[in-house]
ROLOPA-442830 format. One record per residue: residue in one letter; x, y, z of N, C-alpha, C in turn. Coordinates in steps of 0.001 Angstrom, whole numbers, padded with zeros to 6 digits, always signed. Layout:
// residues N
aXYZXYZXYZ...
//
This chain:
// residues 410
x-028973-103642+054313-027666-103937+053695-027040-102642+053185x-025615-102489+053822-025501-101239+052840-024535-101379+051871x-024282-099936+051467-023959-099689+049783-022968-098617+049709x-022140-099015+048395-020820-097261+048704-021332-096954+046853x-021459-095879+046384-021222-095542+045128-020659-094273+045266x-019336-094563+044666-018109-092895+044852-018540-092404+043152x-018696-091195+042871-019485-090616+041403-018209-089740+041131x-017611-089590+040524-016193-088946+039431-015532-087652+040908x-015164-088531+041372-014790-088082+042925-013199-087005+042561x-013379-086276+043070-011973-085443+043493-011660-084191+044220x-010600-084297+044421-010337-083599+045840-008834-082680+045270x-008790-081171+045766-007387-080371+045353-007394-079135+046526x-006091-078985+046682-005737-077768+047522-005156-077022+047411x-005528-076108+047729-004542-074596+047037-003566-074935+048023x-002538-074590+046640-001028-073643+046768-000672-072519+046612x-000100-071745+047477+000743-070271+047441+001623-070537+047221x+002231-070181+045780+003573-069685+045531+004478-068810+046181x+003395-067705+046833+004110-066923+047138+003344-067039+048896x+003978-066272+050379+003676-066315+051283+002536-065697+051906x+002088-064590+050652+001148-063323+051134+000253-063327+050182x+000829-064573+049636-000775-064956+048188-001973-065031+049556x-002196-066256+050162-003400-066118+050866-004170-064940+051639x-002992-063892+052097-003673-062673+052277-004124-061903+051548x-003437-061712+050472-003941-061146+049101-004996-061488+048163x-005334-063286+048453-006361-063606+047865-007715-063616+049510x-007986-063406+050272-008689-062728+051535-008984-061502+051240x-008233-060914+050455-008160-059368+050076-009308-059064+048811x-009677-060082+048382-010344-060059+046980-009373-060481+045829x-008227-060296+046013-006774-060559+044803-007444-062105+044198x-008058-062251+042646-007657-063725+042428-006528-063769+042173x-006918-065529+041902-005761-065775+040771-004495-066138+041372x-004438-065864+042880-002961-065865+043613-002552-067268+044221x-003622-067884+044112-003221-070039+044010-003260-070908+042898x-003270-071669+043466-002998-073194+041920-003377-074198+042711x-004376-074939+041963-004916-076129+042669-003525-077401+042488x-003608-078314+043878-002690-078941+043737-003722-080215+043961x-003996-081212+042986-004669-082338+042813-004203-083797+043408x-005082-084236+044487-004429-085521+045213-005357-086525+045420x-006779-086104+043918-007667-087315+043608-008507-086739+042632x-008106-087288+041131-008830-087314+040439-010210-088328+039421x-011111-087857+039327-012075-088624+038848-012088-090147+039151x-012414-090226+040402-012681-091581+040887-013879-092166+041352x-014732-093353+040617-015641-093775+040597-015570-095656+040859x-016384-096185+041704-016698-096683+042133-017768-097458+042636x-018672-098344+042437-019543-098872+043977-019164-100188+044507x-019490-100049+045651-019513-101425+046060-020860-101988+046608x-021024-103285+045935-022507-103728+046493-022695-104017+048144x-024150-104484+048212-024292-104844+049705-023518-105884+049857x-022879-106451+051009-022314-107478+051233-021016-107642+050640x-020624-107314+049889-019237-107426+049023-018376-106592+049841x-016926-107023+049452-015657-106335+049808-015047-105879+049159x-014497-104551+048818-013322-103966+048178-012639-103440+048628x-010934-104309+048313-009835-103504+048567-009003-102525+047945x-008430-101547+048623-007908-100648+048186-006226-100531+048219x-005916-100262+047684-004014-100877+048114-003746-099298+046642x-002378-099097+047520-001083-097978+046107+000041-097277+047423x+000600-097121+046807+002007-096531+047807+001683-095095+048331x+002390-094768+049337+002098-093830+050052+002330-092513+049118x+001259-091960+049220+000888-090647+048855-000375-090561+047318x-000633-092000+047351-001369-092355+046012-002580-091712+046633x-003129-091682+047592-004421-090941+047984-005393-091589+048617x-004774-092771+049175-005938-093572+049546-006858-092862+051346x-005679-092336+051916-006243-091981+052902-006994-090364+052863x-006578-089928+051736-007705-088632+051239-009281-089447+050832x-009183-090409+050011-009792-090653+049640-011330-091585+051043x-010515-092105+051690-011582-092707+052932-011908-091523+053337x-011150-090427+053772-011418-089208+055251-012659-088821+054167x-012970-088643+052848-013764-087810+052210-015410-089161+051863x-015098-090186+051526-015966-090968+051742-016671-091136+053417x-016083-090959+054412-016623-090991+056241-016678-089902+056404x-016661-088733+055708-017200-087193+055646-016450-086297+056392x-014954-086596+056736-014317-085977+057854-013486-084846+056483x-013699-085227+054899-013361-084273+054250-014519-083694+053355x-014071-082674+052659-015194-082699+051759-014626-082584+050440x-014802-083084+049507-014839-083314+047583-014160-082306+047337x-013872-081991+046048-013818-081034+045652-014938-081125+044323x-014746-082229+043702-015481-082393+042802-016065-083814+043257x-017820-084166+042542-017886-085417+042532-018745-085748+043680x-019585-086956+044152-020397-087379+045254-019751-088932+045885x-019964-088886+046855-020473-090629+047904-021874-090202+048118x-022374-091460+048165-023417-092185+048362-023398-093672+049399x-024191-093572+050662-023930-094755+051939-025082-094588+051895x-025565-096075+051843-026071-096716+052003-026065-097576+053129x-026481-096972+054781-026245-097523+055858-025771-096984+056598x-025578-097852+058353-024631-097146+059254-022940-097185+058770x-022106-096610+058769-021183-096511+058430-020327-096369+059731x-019304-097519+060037-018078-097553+061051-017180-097702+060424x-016090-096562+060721-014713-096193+060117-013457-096496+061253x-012451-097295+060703-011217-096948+061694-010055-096866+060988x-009954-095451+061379-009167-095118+059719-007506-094911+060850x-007230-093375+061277-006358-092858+061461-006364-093475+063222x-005023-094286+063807-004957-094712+065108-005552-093735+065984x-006650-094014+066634-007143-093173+067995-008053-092086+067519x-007960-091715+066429-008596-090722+065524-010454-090607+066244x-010351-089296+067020-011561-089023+068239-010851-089136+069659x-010149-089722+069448-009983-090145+070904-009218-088781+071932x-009781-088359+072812-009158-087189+073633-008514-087461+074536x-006446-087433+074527-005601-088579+075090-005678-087781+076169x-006397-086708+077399-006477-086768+078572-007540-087142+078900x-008849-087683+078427-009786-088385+078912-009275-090064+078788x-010110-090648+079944-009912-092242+079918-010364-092628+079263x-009854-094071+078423-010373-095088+077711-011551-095046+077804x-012580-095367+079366-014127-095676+079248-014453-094408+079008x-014059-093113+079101-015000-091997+079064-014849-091758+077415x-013743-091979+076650-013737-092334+075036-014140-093011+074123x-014760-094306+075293-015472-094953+074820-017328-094642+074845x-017528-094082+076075-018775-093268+075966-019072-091808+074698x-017773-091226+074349-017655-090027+073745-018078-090876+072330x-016939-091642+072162-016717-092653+070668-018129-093229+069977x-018797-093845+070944-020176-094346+070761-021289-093669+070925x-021378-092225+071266-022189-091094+071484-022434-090773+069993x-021308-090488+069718-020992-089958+067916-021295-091059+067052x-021375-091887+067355-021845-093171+065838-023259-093638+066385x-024123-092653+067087-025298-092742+067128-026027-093653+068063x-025331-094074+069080-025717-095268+070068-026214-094400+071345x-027579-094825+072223-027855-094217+073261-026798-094354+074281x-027343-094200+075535-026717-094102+076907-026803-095507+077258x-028011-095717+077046-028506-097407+077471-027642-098417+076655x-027164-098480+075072-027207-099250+074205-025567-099063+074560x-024792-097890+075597-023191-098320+075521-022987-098831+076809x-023707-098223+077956-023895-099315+078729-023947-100274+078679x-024453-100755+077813-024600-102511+078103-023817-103154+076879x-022859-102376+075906-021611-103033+075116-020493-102778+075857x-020370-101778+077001-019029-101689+077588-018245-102725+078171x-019051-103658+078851-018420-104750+079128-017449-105816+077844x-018468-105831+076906-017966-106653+075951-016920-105774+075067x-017148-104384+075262-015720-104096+074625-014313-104057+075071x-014709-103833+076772-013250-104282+077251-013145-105483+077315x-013648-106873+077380-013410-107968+077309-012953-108071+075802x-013279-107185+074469-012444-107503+073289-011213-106479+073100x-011415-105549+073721-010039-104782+073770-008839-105117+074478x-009373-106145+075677-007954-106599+077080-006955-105576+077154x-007641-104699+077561-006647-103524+077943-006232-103155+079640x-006923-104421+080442-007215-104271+081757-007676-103307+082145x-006886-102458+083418-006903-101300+084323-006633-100270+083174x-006254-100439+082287-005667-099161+081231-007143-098725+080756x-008131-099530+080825-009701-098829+080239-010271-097015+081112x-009473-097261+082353-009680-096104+083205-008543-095305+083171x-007286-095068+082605-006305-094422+082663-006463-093436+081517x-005806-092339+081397-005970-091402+080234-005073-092539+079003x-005554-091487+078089-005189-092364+076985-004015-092415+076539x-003527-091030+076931-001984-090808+076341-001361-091316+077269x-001426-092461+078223-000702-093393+078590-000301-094557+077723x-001041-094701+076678-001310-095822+075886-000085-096181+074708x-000151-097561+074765+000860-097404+073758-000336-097406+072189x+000704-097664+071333+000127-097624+069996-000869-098804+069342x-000659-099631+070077-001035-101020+070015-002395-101116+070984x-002402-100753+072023-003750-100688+073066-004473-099455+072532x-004195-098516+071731-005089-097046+070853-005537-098308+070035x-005308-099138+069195-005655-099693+068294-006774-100976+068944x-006484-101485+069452-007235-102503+070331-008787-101662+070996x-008165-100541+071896-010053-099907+072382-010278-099625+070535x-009738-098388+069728-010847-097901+068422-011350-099427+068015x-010583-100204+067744-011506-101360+066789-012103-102025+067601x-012414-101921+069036-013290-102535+069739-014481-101551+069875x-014771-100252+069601-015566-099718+069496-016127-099405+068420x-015066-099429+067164-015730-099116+065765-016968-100402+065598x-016911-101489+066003-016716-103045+065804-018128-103176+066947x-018292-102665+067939-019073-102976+069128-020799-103482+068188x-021219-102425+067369-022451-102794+066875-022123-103355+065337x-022500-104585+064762-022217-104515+063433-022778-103405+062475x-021912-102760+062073-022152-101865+061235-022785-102446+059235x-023311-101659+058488-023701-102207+057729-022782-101801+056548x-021844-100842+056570-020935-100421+056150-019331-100489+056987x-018162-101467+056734-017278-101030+057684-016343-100744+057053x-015386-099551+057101-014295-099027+056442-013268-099182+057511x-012234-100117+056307-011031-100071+057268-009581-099491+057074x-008603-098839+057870-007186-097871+057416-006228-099545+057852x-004634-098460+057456-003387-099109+057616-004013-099712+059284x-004570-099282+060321-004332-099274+061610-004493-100371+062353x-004881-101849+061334-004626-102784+062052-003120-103497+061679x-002745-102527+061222-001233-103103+061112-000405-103083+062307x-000682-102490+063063-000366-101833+064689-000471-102901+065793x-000027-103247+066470-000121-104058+067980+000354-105563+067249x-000182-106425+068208+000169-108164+068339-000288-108686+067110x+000130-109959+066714-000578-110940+065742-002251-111529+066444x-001941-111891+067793-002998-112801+067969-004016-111665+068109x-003877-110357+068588-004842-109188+068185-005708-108980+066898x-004674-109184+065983-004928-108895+064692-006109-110039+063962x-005223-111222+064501-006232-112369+063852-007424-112215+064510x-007402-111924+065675-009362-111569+066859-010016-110410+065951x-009071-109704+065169-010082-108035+064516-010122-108923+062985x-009589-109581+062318-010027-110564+061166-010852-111429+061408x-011237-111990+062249-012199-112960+062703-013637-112285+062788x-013366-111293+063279-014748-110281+063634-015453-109771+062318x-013982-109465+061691-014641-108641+060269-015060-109482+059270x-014392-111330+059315-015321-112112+058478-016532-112519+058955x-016587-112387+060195-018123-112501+060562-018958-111317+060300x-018609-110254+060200-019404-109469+059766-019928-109707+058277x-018954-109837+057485-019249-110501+056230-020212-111394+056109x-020189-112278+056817-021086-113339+056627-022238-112938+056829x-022159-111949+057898-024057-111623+058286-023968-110257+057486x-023140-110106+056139-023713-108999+055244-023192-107574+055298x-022173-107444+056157-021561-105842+056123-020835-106000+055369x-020846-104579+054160-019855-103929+053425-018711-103933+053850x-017770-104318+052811-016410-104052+053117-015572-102886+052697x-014983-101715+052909-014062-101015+052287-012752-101028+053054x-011918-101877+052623-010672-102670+053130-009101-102200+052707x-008237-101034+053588-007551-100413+052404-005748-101172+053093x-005207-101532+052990-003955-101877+052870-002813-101824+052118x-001633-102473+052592-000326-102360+051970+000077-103490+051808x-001155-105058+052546-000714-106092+052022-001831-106797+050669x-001022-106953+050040-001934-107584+048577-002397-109108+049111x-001922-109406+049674-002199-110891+050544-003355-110867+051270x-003912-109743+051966-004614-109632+053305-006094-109133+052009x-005725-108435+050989-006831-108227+050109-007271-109376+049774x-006533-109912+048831-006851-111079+048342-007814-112240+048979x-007161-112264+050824-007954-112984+051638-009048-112498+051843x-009882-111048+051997-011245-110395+052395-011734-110015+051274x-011106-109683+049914-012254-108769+049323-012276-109907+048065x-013538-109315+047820-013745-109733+045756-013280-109329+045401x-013181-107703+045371-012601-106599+044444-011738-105728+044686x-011017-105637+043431-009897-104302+044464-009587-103033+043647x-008856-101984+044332-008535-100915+043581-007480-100480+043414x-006447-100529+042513-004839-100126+042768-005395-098150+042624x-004344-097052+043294-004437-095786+043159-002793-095952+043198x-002869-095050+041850-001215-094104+041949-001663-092891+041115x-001027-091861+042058-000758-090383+041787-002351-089664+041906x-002957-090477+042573-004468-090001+042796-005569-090613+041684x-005228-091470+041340-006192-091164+039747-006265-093574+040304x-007339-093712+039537-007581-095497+039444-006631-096309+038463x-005552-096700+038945-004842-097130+037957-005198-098869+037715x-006110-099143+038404-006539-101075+037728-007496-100666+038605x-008557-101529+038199-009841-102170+039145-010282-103389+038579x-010602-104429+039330-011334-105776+039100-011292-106494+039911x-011545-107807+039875-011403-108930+040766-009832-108807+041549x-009809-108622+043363-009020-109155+043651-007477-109221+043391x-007517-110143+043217-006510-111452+042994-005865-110502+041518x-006503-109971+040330-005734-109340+039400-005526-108221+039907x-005861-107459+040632-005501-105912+040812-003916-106197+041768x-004023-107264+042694-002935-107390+043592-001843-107955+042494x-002141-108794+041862-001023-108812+040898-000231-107756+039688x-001343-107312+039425-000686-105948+038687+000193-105259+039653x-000144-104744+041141+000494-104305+042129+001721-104560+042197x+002090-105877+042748+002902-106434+042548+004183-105965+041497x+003702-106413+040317+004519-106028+039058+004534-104876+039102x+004204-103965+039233+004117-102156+038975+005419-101891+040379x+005177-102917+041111+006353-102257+042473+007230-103038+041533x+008000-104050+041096+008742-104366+040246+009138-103075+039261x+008207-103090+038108+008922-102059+037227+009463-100802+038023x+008579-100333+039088+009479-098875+039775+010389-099689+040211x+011035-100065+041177+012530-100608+041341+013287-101160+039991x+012989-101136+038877+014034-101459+038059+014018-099801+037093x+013372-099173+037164+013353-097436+037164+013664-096901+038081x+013862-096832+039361+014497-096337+040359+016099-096541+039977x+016407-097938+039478+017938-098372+038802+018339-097307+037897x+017736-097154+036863+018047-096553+035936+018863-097920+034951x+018170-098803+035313+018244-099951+033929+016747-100837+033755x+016665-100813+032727+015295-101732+032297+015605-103622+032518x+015502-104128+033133+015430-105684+033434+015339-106564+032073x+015977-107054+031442+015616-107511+029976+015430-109062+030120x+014445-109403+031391+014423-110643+031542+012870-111278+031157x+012983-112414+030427+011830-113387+029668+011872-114222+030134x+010677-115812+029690+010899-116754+029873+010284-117593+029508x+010817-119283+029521+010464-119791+028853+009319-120917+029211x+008927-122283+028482+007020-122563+029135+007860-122977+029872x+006992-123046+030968+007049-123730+032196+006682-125438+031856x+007023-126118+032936+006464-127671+032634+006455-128754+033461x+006189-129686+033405+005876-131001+034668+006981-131822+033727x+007972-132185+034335+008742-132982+033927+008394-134533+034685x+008288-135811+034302+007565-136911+035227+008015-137981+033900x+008168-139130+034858+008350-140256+033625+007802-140291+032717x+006651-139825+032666+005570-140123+031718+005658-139058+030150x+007230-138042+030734+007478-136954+030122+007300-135774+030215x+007109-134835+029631+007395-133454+030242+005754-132553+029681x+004816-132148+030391+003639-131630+030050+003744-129925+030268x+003177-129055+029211+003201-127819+028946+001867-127536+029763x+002523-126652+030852+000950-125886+031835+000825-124722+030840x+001490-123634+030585+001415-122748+030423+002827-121933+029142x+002216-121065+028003+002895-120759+027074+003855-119130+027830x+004994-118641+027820+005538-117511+028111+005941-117430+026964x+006743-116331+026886+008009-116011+025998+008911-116351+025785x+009716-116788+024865+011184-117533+024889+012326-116692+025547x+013457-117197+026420+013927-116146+026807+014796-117016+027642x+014918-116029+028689+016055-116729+029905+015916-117075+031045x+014550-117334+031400+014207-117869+032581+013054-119362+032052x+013557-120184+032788+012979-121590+033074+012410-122131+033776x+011556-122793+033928+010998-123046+035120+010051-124837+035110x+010662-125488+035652+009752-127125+035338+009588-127770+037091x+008586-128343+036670+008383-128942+037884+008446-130588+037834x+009504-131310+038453+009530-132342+038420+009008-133462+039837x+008763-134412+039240+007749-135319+040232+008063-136731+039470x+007686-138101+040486+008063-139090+040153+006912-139435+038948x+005796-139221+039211+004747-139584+037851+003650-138792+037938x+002514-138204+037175+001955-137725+037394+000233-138609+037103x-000292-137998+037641-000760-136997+038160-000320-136304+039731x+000498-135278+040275+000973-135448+041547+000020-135399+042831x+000334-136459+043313-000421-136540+044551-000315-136016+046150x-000818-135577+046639-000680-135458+048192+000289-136424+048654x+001774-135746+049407+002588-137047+049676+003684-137021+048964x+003875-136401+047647+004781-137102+046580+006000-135967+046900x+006708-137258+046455+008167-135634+046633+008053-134925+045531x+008741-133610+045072+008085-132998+044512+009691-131821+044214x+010029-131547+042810+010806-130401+042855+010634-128942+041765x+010683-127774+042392+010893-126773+041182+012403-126299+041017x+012503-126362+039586+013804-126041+039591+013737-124494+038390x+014525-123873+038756+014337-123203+037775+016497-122244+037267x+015774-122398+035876+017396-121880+035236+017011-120517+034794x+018244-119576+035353+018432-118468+034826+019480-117573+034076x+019173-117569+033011+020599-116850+032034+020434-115513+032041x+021814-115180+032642+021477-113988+033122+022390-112763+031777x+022102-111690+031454+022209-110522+030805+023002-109983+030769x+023223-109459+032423+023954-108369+032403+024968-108613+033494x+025595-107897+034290+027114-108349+035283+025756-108267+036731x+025999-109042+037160+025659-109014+038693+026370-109959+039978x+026426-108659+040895+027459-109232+041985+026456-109868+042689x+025217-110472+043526+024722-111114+044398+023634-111475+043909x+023126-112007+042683+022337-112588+042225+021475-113759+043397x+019749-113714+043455+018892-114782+044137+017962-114977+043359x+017597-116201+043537+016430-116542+043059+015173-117558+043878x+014289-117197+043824+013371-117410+044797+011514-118352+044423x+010991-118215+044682+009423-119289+044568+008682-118980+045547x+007330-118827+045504+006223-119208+046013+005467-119657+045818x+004517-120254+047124+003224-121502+046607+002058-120618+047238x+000689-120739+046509-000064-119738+046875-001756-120728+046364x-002389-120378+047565-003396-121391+046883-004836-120521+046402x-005745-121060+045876-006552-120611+044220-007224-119387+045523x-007574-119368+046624-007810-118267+047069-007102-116991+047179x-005585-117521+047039-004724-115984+047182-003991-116190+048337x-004453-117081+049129-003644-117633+050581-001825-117586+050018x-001103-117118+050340-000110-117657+050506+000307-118729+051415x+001036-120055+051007+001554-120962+051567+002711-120953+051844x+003299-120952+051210+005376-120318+051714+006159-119670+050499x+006765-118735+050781+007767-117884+050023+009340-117620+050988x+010299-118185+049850+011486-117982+050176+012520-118010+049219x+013869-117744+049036+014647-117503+048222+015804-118342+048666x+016743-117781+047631+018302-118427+048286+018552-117579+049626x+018875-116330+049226+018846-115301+050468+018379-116057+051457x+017095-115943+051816+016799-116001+053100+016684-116981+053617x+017087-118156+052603+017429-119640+053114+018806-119641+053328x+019501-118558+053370+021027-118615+053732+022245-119544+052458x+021727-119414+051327+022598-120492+050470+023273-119376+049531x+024433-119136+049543+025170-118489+048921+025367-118627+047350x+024953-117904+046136+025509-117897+045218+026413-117273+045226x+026767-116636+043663+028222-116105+042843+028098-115025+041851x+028701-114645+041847+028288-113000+040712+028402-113969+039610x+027497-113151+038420+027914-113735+037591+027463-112485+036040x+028232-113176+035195+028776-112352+034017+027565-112812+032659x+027835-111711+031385+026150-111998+030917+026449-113366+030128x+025581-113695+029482+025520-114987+029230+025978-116652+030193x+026162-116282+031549+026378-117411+032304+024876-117469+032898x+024620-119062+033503+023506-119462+034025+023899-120086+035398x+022471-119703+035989+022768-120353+037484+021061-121381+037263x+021396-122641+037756+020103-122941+037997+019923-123456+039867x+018829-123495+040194+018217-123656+041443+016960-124402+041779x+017647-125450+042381+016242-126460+042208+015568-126242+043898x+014703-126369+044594+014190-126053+045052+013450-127767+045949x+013504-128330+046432+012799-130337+046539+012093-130133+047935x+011019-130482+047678+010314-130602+049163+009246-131929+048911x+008407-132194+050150+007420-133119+050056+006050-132271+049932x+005574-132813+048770+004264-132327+048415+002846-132452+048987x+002929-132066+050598+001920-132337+051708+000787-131197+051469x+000544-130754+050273-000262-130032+050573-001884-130629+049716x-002458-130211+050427-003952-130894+050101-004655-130983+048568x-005125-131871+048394-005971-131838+047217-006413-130167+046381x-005985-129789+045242-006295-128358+044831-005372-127952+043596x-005468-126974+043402-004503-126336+042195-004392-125086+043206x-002593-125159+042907-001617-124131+043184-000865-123223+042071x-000994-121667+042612-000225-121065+041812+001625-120921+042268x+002210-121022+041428+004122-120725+041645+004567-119313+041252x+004913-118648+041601+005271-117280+042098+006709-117298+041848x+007421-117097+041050+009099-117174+040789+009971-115305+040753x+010751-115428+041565+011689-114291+041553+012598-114025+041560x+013366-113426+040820+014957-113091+040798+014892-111542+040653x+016216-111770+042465+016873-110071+042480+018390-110234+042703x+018837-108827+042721+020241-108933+043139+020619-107655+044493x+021561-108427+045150+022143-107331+046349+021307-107786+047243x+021315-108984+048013+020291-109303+049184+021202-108457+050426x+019827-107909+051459+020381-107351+052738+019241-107140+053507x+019763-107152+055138+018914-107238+055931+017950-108534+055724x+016726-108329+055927+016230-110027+056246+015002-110470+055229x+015963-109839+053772+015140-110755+052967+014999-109538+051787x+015417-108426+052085+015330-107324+051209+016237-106989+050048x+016381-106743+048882+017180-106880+047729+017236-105183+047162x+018907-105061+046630+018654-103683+045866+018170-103499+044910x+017678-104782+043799+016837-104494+042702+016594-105590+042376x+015466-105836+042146+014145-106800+041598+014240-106918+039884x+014954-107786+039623+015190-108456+038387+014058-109245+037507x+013334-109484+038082+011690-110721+037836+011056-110763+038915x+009727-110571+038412+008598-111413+039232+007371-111587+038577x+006886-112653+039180+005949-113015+038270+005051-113528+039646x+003902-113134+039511+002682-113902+040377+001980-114894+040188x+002087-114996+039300+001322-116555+038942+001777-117043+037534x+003072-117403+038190+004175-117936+036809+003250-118940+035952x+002854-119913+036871+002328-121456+036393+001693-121841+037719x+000358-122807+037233-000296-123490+037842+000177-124900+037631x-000224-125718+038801-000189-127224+039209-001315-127585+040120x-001446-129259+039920-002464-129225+040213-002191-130679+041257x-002708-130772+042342-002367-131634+043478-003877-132668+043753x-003495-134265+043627-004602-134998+042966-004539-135441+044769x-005780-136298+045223-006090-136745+046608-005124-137912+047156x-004396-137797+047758-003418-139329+047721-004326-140488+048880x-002828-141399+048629-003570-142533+049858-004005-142111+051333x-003321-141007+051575-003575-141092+053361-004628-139426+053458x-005941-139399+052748-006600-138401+053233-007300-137503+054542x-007051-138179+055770-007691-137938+056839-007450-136707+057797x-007429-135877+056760-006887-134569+057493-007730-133358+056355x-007792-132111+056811-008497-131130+056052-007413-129850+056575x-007521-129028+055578-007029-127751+055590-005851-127574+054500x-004612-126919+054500-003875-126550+053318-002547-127532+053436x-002167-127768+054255-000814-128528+054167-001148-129069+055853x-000453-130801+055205-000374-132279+056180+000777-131586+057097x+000401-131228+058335+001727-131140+059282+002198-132958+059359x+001524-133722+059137+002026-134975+059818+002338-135556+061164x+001329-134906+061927+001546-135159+063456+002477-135942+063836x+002960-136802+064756+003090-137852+065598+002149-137973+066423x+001691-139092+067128+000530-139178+067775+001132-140038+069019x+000579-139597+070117+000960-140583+071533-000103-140699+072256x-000680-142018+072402-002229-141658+073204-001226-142265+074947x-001480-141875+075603-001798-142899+076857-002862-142120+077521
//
């Protein structure tokens, strides 16, 4: 089983101020650089079998930080410790020599992660049957698009289960149904016990593989814990920078959330008093699989805004997202509006989703454009309020939400 422990890790590179500093310091001259720091004191382990994700915006250090854990860098300060074979697919194609062919890269590729002559022989078949790259397995590589580089590396990183597997941005690259075949692989690896080091840009895709996660900004550990809280801090931290990118602070609160139902109105959860609302109404409760079902939520708004939205998501106790959408991108037009006016937005669907407790995800921005994107992020909240969805009359189905077939036998 293997093991990662990163020990007060960091990494810096000289800068010349000046152009003839580096010759001058070659010369014996100190003193003629300045360390420029792009990972400080970062510590870590991850157990056998466990997953941790890594997620922070570009230039936070995450990809200094893998190249120096898979040894393609070295520290400046600080140790890793592996525990195991270690398979990396960090940077697209990264080894790969784009005038040699696919199979001869694939002999080169698997030479270097320690596999005989005999032992790639007899995975070559099964890696082009998981790569489907056809006739392109014999063509040079720099024929390739970006999407088939990605398909052979993770069919070769992937060929032996590794006991350690580190993964980059690079399955973000090529098809969906690709993507879901390299997720399928890597929860089976899980299951039979390989390490995870899992680094992304979706907090969603963490949430789904790892226990644990790591937010990085400016090089340094800015959250670590379970998951599901590190992606939410995430979340909010990309919030506060877009309302600092504004150059206005968001002065938005809110108030409890609640189950409004004949039976009266029940408090899930205490917020702040303020200007956002949020209740969930239903014909009686306890709500069942089946029931119609609405969130509505009121917002008093502050300050002048010309294209005000407001938006929801349903997300289930794993982190799965179930659906997210807004006014925007449901095409429903609001109205600017001035401070102290309110817009409310009710939201009504049928409550087909399976027996469980759901989290609600509520957001308001303004300036929607392009297909779903806003000039500034007014609220968000990741797990505004929980609800909880009881077994109804018609159970004969499993998974997250009743499509409701129609059925035609002949």
């Amino acid at each position: 089983m293997g093991y990662l422990r990163v020990k007060n890790l960091g990494k810096a590179y000289k800068r010349y101020p000046r152009k003839s500093g580096r010759a001058m310091e070659w010369l014996g001259m100190i003193g003629q650089h300045e360390l420029k720091w792009v990972l400080r004191d970062i510590s870590f382990e991850v157990a056998p079998g466990e997953a941790m994700g890594i997620i922070g915006v570009n230039g936070a250090g995450k990809s200094t930080l893998l190249k120096i854990i898979t040894g393609t860098t070295k520290p400046t300060t600080g140790s890793v410790e592996a525990g195991g074979r270690v398979s990396a697919l960090l940077e697209l194609g990264m080894g790969f020599h784009p005038d040699f062919t696919g199979r001869e890269n694939v002999y080169m590729a698997a030479q270097l992660r320690g596999m005989s002559s005999g032992e790639i022989g007899a995975k070559v078949p099964e890696i082009e049957d998981f790569a489907e790259i056809g006739d392109y397995i014999d063509q040079p590589v720099r024929t390739y698009s970006s999407g088939m580089q990605m398909r052979l590396a993770f069919s070769v990183a992937t060929a032996v289960r590794p006991e350690i597997l580190i993964v980059d941005e690079a399955l973000s690259v090529g098809d969906s149904f690709f993507q879901h075949k390299c997720m399928q692989r890597i929860r089976k690896f899980q299951e039979q016990g390989t390490t995870l080091l899992f680094v992304s840009h979706s907090p969603d895709a963490i949430r789904m593989l790892c226990q644990r996660g790591i937010m990085l900004a400016d090089g340094v550990v800015a959250k670590m814990g379970d998951a599901a809280s590190v992606m939410d801090y995430y979340r909010a931290s990309q919030v506060l920078r877009t309302d600092a990118s504004s150059g206005k602070q968001a002065m938005l609160t809110v108030t409890a959330p609640l189950i409004e139902s004949r039976e009266g109105k029940v408090v899930l959860a205490n917020k702040q008093a303020g200007a956002i609302s949020v209740d969930i109404i239903v014909d009686s409760t306890p709500i069942h699989s089946g029931d119609p079902i609405s969130i509505r939520i009121s917002m008093d708004f502050q300050d002048h805004y010309r294209d005000p939205h407001i938006g929801f998501g349903l997300r289930s106790k794993m982190g799965v997202m179930i659906y997210e959408a807004n006014t925007y991108t449901l095409k429903h037009k609001t109205r600017p509006v001035a401070p102290g006016e309110r817009i409310t937005v009710t939201f009504s669907f049928p409550c087909r989703l399976a027996p469980g407790t759901y989290e609600v995800m509520i957001g308001v921005a303004d300036g929607g454009y392009d297909r779903g994107s806003f000039e500034r992020a007014l609220f968000f909240d990741q797990s505004f309020m929980l609800f909880e969805v009881a077994a109804g009359d018609n159970d004969g189905w499993a998974g997250i939400y009743d499509l409701l077939p129609e059925i035609t036998i002949s």
